[in-house]
C-alpha positions in Angstrom: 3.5 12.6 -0.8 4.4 8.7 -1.7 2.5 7.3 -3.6 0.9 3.4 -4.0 3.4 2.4 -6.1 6.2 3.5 -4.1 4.6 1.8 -0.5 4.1 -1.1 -2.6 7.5 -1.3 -3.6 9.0 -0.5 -0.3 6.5 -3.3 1.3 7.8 -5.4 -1.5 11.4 -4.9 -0.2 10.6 -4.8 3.1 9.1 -9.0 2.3 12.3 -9.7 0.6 14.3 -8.0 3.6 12.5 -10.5 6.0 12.9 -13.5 4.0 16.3 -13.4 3.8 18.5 -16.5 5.8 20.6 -14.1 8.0 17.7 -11.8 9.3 17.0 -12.6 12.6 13.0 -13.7 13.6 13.1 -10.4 15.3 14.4 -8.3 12.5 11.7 -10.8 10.1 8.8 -10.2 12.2 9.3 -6.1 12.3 10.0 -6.1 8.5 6.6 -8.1 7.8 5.0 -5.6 10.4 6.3 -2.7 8.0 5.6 -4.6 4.8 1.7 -5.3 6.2 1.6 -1.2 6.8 2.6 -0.1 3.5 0.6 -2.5 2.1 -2.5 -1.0 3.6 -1.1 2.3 3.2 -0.3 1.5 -0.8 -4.3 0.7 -1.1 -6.0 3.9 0.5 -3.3 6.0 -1.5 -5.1 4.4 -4.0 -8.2 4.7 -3.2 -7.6 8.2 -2.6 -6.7 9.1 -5.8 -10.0 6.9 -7.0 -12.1 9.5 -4.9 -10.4 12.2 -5.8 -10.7 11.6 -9.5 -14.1 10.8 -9.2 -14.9 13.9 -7.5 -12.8 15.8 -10.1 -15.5 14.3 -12.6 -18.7 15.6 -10.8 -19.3 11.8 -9.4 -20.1 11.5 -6.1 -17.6 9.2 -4.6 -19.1 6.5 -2.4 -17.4 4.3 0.2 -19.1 1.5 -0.9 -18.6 1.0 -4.0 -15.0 -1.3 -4.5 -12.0 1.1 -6.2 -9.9 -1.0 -8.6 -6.1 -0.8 -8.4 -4.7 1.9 -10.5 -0.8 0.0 -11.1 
């Protein structure tokens, strides 16, 4: 499985990718589409593994309650 670190890169690369002066608009706008997905994907990887260690501890893991970044 990826994890948040590696969609965050990839999104990362995917930004640069987009930004650079021969990409066409296109090209730019798929890229930022991509980069916007991994994004989102990079922070419920994360806050998967916040569940999932909180569960691991005997804590009930709630929805609500805001999961910090792990990287």
């Amino acid at each position: 499985m990826l994890t948040a670190a590696e969609c965050q890169a990839q999104a990362n690369k995917c930004k640069r990718l987009a930004q650079n002066p021969g990409t066409s608009e296109h090209r730019a706008a798929l890229l930022r589409n991509i980069a916007r997905s991994l994004a989102g994907l990079a922070n419920q990887l994360d806050r998967l593994t916040a569940i999932t260690r909180d569960e691991a501890r005997g804590q009930p893991a709630s929805a609500d309650r805001p999961i910090a970044r792990t990287n």
